[in-house]
N, C-alpha and C positions, 0 to 999 in steps of 0.2 A: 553410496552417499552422493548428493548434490553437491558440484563445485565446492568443496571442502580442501581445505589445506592443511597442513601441520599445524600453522599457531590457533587456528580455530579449535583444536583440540585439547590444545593445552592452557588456554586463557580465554579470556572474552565473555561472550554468551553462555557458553556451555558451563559455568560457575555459578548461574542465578538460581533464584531459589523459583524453582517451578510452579511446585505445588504452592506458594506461599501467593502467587501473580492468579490463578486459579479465579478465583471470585472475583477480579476489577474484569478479568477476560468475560466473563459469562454476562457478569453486568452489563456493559458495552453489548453484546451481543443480542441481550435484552433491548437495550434501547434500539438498538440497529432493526431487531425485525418489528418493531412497535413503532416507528419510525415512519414517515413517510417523505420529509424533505429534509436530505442534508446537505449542508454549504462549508464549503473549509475553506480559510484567508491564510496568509502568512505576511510576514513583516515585508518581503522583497514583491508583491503585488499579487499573488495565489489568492484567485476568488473566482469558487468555480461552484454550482449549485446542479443536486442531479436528486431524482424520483430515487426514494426506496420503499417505496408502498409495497408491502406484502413478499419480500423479499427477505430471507433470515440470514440473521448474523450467523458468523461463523469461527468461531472462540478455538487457535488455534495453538493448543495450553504446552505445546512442546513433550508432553510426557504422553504412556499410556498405560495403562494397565489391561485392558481386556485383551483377550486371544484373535487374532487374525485383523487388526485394527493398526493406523498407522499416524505419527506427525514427524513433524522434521525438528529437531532441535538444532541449532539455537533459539530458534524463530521462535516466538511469543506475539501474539496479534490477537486481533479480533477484525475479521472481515466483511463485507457485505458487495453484493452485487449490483449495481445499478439499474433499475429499467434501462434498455438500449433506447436510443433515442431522446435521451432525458438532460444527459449532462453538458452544461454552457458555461462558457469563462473562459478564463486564465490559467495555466498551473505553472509557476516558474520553480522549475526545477532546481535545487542545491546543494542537496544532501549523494544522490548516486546513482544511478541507472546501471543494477550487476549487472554488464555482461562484458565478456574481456576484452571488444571493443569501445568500451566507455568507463566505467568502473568510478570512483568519486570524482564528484563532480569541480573540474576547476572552474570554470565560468559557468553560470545560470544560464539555464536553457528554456528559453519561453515556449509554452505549446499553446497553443489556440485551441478552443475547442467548441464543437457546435453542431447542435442533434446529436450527441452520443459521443461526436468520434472528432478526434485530432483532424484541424483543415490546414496549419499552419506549422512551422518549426523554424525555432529562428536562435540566434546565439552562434559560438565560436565553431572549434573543429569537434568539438563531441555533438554540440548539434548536429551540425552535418555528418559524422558518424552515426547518430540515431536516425537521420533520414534515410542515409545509404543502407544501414539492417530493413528499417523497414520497409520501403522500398522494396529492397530484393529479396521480400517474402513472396511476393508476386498475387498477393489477395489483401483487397482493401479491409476483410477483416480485424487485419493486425493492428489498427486506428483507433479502433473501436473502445472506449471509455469500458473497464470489463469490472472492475474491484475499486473498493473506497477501501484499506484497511490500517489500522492503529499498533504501533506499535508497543510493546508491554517489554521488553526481555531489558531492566535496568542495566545490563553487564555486555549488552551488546555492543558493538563500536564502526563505525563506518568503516569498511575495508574491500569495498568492490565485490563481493558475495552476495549473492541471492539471501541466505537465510538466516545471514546475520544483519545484514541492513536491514531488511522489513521490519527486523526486529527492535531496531535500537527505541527505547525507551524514548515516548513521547514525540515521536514523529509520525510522519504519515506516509504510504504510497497509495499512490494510484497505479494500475496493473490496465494492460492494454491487452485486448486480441481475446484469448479463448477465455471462458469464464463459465464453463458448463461443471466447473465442481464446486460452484458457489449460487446454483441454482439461475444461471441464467444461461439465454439460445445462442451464445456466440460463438461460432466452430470457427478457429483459427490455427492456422500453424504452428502458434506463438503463442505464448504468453510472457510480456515485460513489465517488470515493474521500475518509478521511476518513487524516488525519496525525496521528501519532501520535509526541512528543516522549522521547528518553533512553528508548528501551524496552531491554527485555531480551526476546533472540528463543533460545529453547530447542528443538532438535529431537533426539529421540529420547534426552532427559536429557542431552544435549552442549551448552555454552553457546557459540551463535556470536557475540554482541552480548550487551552489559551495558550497560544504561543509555546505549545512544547511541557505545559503544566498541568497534570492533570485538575479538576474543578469536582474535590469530595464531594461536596453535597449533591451534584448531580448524579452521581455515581452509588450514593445511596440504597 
């Protein structure tokens, strides 16, 4: 199991109703490969616009049932891969960056972004913690703009974990570095994901998400 702890097993994530989140995941994942330009804001300056032309969603429903097939629960999402070289903006991070030199976020960490990939990082000591990891990846791939994905798991809760952040209901991360099981060319080291609190996720001028809400009728 992935960076799993005791209370994740016994509370949180792992209590939602899977099968029930099933259809918003798939919808989203519809929109994402029918898609071609998404833009997500948040209330703290997050406005960042990147290509998903011809790129499919990727409905990560926590459960399985077939033979020799696999997902991570707690996790609930639906993901999508960006064209590289597409994504520009802002993302100010607030919600978490798993990994156990950063883990919830206490000051907002700004990234700059431009052609695809992080040129900037700026904010307190986890800033500079996330400079110094990626950095000493020692390949500029790790930069690189890799996943836009939504999170679905209502029972999730921020705790410094990979697969229960991505998870929490109505937020968002964005994922850095390798991104070749979401159908895009980025060989990396690495893969991070970085959470993103009350966003607004816009695809192709249709609002699926406002500030952490999802938007029924789009979802339709």
């Amino acid at each position: 199991m992935v960076d799993y702890d005791e209370q994740m097993l016994v509370a949180g994530g792992l209590m939602a109703d899977f099968f029930g989140m099933r259809p918003v995941a798939e919808r989203i994942s519809e929109i994402f490969t029918q898609g071609r330009r998404a833009e997500v804001t948040s209330p703290l300056g997050t406005r960042v616009v990147m290509d998903i032309t011809g790129r499919s969603g990727f409905p990560q429903l926590g459960t399985r049932r077939e033979p020799g097939t696999t997902y991570s629960p707690p996790d609930i999402e639906t993901a999508v891969g960006p064209l590289e070289g597409t994504a520009e903006g802002i993302i100010i991070v607030d919600g978490s960056i798993p990994h156990p030199d950063i883990g919830v976020i206490e000051e907002p960490i700004e990234l700059s972004v431009s052609k695809g990939r992080i040129v900037e990082i700026e904010g307190g000591k986890q800033a500079q913690a996330l400079r110094k990891l990626l950095d000493g990846a020692g390949e500029d791939s790790v930069y690189v703009v890799a996943e836009l994905g939504i999170g679905l798991n209502p029972q999730a809760r921020l705790c410094g974990r990979m697969l229960e952040d991505e998870g929490v209901y109505g937020s968002v991360h964005f994922g850095f570095g390798d991104n070749r099981s979401l159908g895009g060319v980025t060989k990396a080291p690495m893969h991070l994901d970085a959470v993103i609190l009350k966003p607004t996720v816009t695809v192709d001028g249709v609002t699926i998400l406002r500030e952490g809400e999802f938007i029924k009728e789009a979802l339709r």
